[in-house]
C-alpha positions as CSV (number, residue, x, y, z in Angstrom):
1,X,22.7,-4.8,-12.3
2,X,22.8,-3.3,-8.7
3,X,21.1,-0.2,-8.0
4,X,22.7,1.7,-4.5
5,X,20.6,3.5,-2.5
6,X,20.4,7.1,-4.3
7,X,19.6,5.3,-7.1
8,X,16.7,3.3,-5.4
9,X,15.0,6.5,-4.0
10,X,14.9,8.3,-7.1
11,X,13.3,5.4,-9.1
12,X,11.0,4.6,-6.4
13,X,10.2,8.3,-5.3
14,X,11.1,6.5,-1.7
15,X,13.6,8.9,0.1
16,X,16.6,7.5,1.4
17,X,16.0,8.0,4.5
18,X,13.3,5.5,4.0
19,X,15.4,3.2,2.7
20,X,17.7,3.2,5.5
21,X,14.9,3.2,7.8
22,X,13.8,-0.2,5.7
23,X,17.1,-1.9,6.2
24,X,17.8,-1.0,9.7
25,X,14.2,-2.9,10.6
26,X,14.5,-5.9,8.2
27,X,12.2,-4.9,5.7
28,X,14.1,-4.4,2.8
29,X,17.7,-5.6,3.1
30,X,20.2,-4.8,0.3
31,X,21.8,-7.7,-2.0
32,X,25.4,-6.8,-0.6
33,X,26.8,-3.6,0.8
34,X,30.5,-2.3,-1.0
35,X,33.4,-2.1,0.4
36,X,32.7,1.6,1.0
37,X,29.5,0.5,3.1
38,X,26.9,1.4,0.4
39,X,24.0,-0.4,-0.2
40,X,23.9,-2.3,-3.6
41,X,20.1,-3.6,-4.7
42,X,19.2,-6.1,-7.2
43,X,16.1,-6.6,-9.2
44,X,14.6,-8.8,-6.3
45,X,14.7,-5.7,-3.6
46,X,13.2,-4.0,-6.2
47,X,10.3,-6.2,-6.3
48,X,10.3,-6.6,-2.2
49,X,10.0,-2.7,-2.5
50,X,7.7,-2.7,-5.1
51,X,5.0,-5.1,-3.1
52,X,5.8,-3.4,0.1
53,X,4.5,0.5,-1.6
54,X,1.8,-1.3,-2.8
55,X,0.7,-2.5,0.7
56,X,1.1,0.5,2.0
57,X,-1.0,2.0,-0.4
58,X,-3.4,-0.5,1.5
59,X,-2.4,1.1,4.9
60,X,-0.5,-2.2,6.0
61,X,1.3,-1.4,8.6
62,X,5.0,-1.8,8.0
63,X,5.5,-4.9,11.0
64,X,2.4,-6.0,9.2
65,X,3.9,-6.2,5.3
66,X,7.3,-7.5,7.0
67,X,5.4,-10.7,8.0
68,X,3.9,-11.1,4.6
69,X,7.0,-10.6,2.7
70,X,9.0,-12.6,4.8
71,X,7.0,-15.6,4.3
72,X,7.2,-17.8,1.6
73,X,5.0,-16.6,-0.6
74,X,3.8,-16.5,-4.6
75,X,4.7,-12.7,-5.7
76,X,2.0,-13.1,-8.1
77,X,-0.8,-14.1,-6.3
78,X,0.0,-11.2,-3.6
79,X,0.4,-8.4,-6.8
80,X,-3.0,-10.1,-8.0
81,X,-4.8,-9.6,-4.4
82,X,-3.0,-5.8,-4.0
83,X,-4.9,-5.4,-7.8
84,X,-8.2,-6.9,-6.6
85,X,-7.7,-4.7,-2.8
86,X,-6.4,-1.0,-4.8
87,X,-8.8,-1.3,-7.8
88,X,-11.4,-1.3,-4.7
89,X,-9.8,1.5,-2.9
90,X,-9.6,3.6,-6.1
91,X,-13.5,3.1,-6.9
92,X,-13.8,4.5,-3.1
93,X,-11.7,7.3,-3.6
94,X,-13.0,7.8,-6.8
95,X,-16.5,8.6,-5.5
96,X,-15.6,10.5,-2.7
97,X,-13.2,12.7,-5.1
98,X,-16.8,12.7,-6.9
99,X,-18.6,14.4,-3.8
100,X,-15.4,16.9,-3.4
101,X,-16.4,18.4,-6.9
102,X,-20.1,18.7,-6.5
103,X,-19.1,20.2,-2.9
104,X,-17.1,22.7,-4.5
105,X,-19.2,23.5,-7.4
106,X,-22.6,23.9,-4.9
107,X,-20.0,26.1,-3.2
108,X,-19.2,28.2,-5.9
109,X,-23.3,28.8,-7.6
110,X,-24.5,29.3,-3.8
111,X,-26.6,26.3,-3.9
112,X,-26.7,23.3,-1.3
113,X,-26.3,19.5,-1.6
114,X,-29.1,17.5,-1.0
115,X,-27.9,15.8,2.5
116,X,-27.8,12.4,1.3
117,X,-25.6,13.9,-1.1
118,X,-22.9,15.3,1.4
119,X,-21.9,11.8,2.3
120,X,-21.8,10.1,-0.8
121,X,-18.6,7.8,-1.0
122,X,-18.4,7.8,2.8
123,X,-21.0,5.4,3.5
124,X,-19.4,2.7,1.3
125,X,-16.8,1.8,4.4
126,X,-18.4,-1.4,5.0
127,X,-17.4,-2.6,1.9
128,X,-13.9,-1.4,2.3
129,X,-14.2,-3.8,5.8
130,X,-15.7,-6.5,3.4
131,X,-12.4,-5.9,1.0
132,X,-10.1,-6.1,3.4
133,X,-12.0,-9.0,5.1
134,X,-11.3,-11.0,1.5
135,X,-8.1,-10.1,1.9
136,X,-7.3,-11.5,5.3
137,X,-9.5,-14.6,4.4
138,X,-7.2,-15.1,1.3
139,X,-4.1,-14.2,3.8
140,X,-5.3,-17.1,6.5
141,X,-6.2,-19.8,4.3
142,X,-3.0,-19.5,1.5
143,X,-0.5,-18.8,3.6
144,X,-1.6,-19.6,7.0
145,X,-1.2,-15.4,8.0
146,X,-4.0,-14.0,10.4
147,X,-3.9,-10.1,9.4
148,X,-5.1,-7.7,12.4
149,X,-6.9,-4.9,10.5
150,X,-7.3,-3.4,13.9
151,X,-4.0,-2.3,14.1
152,X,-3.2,-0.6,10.5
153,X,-2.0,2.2,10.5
């Protein structure tokens, strides 16, 4: 079945100017266009878009994810690195979201945090480094990619 471009964006909460934005840089190219010039998708751009929202989730640039994806690579070991790389990310988040509520809560009954406290969740960006350092290690030596986390955006 192919899916045009409408149909993409409202499955994938991607707007279509997204999409278009995708094709016109080579990131996600559709199966065929019609004969009326609109975008048809298969099952495999859905998957190329699926692995590309879940880098950016990862703050992969988008030149970045267009190298990955358009090497030859095993869609199931990228989906099970992305796994390993957002559980990791969520844990962060989690905690910070954590520190947010007591905030707010100290906040609201006039009290204050006890300043080790404040930062809780924050200080844990070495081991998002180390994460994405596993990451680029797995990158390099599977698929011969070097990954510049310098330059995420």
């Amino acid at each position: 079945m192919l899916y045009t471009v409408k149909e993409v964006s409202s499955l994938s909460n991607v707007t279509i100017k997204t999409l278009h934005h995708y094709h016109k840089i080579g990131l996600l190219l559709p199966q065929q266009m019609s004969e009326a010039g609109y975008r048809l998708y298969g099952t495999a751009e859905l998957e190329r878009l699926q692995q590309i929202l879940f880098y950016r989730e990862l703050d992969f640039s988008l030149e970045q994810i267009k190298q990955l994806l358009d090497r030859d690579v095993e869609r199931s070991g990228i989906l099970s690195e992305q796994r390993i790389l957002l559980k990791k990310k969520a844990g962060r988040l989690e905690t910070i979201m954590e520190t947010l509520e007591k905030s707010i809560r100290a906040m609201e009954v006039g009290d204050c945090m006890e300043k080790q406290e404040l930062f809780t969740g924050f200080a844990n960006e070495k081991e998002w480094e180390q994460a994405l350092q596993e990451q680029k290690d797995y990158l390099r030596d599977t698929y011969q990619f070097d990954l510049d986390t310098d330059t995420m955006d």
